[in-house]
N, C-alpha and C positions, 0 to 999 in steps of 0.2 A: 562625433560621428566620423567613421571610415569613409574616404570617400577612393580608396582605391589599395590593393594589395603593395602593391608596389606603384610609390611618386619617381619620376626617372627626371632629375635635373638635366639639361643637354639633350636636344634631338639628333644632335650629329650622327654619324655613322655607328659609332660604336654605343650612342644611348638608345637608337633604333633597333639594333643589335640586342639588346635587353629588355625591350618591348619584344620583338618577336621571342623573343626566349622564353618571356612571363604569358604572354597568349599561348603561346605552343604547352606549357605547364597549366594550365589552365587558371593562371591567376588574372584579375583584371589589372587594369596598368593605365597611368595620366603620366605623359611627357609634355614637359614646361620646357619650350623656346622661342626665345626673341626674335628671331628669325623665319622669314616664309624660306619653303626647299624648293629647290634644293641650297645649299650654301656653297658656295667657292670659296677653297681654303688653301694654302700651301700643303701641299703634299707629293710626295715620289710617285706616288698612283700605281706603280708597280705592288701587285698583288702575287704571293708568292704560292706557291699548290694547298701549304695548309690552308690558307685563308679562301681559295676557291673551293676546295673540298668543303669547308665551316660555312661559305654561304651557300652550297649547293644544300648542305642538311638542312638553312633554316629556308628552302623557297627561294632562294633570293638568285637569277643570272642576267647578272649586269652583259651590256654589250661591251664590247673591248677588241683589244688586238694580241691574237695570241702570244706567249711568251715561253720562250723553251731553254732558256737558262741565263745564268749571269755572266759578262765579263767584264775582266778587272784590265785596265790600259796604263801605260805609263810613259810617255815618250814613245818608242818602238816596241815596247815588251808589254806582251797581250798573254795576260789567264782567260782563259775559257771553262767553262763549266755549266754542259747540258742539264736540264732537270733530268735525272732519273727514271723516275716515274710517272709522274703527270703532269701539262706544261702547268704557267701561270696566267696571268691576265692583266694586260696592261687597262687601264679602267682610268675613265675622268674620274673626279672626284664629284662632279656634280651627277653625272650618271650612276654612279654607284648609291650616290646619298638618296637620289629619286625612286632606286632599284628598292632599294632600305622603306623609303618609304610607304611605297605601295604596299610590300608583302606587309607592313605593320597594320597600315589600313584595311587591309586586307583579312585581317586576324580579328579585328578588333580593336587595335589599341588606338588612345584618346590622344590626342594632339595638341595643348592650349597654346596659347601666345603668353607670353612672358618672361621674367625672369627670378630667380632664385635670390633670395634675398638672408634675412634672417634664420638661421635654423634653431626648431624647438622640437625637445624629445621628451618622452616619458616611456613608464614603461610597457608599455602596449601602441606607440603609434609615434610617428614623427611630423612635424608639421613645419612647411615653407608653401612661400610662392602663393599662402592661401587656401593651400590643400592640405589635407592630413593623408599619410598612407601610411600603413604598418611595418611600412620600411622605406629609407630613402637611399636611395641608388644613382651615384651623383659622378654625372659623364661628360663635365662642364669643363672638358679641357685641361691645355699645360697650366693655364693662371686660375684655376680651377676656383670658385667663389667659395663653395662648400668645403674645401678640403681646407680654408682659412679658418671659417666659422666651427669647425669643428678641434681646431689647432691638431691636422695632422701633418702639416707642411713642416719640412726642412729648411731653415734659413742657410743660402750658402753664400761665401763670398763670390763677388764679380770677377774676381780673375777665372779666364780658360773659358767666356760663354761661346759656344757655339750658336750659329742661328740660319737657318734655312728660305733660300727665293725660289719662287719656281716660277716659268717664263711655259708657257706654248707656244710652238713653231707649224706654220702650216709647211709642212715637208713631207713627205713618203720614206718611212721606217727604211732605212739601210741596214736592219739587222733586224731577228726578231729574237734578239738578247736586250735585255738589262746592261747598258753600256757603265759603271763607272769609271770616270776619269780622274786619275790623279793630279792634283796640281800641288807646287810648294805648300803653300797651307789649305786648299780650298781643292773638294770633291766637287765634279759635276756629273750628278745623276741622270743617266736617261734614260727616261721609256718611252717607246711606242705605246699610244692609245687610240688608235684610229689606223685605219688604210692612209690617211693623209694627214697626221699630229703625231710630232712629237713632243715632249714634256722635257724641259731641263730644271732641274732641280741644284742649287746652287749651295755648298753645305761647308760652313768656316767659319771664322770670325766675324763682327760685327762689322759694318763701315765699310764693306770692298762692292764697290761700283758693279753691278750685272754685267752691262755691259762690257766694261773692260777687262774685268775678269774672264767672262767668258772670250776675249783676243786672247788668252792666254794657251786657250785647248784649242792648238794650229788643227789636229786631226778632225776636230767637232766641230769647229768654225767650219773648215771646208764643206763638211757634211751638210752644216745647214746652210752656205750658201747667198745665196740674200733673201732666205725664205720670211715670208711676212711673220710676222707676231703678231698673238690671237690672244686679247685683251693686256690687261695690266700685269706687272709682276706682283706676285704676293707671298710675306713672308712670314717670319714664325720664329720664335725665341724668346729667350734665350733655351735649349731644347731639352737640354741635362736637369729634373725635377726629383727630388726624393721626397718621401714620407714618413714616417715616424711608424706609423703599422695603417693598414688600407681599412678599418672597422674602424668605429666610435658610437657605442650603442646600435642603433638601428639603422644606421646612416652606411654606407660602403662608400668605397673609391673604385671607381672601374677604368680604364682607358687609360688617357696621358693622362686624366686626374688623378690615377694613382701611383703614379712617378713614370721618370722616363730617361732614358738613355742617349740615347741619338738616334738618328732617322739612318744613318749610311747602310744600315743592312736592312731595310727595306723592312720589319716586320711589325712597323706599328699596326696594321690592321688587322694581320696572325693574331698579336697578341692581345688587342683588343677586342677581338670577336671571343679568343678560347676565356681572356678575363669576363665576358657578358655571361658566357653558357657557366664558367664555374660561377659566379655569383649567383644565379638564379636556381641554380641547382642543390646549392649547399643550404636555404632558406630554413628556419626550422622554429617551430616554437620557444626553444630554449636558445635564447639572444647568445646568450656565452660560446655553448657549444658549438651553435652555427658560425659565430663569428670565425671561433677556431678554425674549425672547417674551412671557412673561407681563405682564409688567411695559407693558411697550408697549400692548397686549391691553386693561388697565386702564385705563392713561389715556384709552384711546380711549375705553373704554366708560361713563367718568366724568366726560370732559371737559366734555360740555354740563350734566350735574347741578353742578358744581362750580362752572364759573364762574356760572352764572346764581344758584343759592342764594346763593353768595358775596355777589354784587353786590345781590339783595335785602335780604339779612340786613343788609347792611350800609347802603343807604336804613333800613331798619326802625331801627336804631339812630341814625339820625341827624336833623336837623330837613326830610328828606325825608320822612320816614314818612309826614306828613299827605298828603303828596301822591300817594302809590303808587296809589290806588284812582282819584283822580279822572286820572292820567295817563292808567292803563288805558283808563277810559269813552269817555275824549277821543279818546285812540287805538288804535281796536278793531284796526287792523290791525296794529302792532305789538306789542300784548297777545295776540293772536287767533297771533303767531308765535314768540310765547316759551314760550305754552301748547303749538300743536304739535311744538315742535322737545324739549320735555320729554316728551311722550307717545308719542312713537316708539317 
């Protein structure tokens, strides 16, 4: 017995994100997570114009603090670059995941407690967690459970992991830019999310102290001042996930479960919203074809995230680094096109 069109492993953000996608399609839909919402996660929380356009179409507007473009900082040498056309949205992450889950409640979709376990397929239906649905759709994050049991994971070696801290400051936004800071090895992200929070998000190597790192960024130290911190630091890693292909019969990979790049240009929620709408969109009786579909669907809607993080990530690690920020300054209009071709 079916007990739903679509089973959705992960309530987070982006497997809420494919609930409303599958109600708004008129499919019924059961999401399985361990967790009551909202959740606090490590995240940049900067939301870029695509991703606030993608939750305007699905219902969804989070509170936040607006956002009208990125800058890149280095010592004394500051890129700037305005949004274009529409700002962004600096957004908690626990306010955005509550936003997610009203409009899903709101729709209809099912909710349990649990977790994903065993996966079993045939050929008309998939079954985890105790549920069968005609398709599993699996949004269970970077250490993704299902993307194991289905062996679509890429084993890589431990040299070069990156890994991500994010701290809140109770301060008053002194910019209503996306601030990233360069340091020798180590980005600190910041957004405004509040009239009075900011967010630092801390993005390098494994092992480097919050704290002390962050004495490092004299310009962002001064900013915040001896402003309180507003709960715990929380992090994420290692951040760089690959996949072998995002299908495995009826099963999909959506979100960071189906690989991932780095956090530094902000567009994991872009790209896990426009990943929710192609997968739900591409569904089809004949498993092959739709997978294809899907698959294709994917590339497209990851191919600018991918190579551009790629080819940053990879200056940052290299004796390019120093020069990323002063390239930018030099060249506003090729900075000013890398930023809008990310924020679509």
């Amino acid at each position: 017995m079916i007990d739903a069109d679509l089973l959705v492993i992960g309530g987070g953000p982006v497997g809420l994100a494919v609930a409303i996608e599958a109600r708004l399609a008129g499919l019924s839909v059961i999401v399985v997570e361990p967790r009551a919402t909202p959740v606090d996660k490590a995240c940049g929380e900067g939301l870029m114009p695509g991703a606030v356009a993608a939750l305007t179409r699905l219902g969804v507007h989070p509170d936040g603090h607006t956002l009208t473009g990125i800058r890149y900082l280095r010592g004394k040498v500051v890129a700037d670059h305005p949004f274009a056309i529409a700002p962004g949205l600096g957004v908690r992450r626990t306010v955005l995941h509550a936003a997610l889950a009203l409009r899903a409640a709101e729709l209809g979709a099912v909710v349990v407690t649990g977790r994903g376990g065993a996966v079993e397929q045939d050929e008309s239906s998939v079954w985890c967690a105790g549920i069968r649905g005609r398709w599993l759709i699996a949004c269970d994050g970077l250490h993704s459970t299902v993307r194991r049991q289905v062996d679509l994971a890429v084993q890589r070696r431990a040299t070069g992991r990156r890994f991500g801290v994010r701290r809140h400051f109770r301060a008053e936004p002194w910019t209503d830019m996306v601030e990233v800071h360069w340091g020798r090895s180590v980005e600190a992200y910041v957004t405004p999310v509040a009239d009075d929070v900011v967010g630092v998000a801390l993005l390098g190597p494994a092992r480097h102290d919050f704290d002390a790192t962050l004495e490092t960024f004299g310009a962002l130290r001064r900013h915040l001042g001896a402003a309180q911190t507003l709960g715990p630091a929380r992090g994420a890693g290692p951040l760089h996930q690959q996949t072998r292909r995002r299908t495995a019969g009826r099963v999909r990979l959506v979100g960071d479960a189906s690989g991932y790049v780095d956090a530094l240009t902000g567009e994991g929620v872009r790209v896990g919203l426009a990943q929710a709408r192609a997968a739900v969109a591409t569904l089809d009786d004949d498993v092959h074809r739709s997978n294809a579909a899907y698959e294709k669907a994917w590339t497209a809607a990851t191919r600018d995230y991918r190579l551009l993080t790629s080819g940053l990530i990879t200056a940052a690690r290299s004796p390019l680094r120093r020069g990323i920020v002063p390239l930018a300054a030099a060249a506003p209009g090729l900075y000013g096109a890398v930023v809008e071709r990310l924020a679509r």
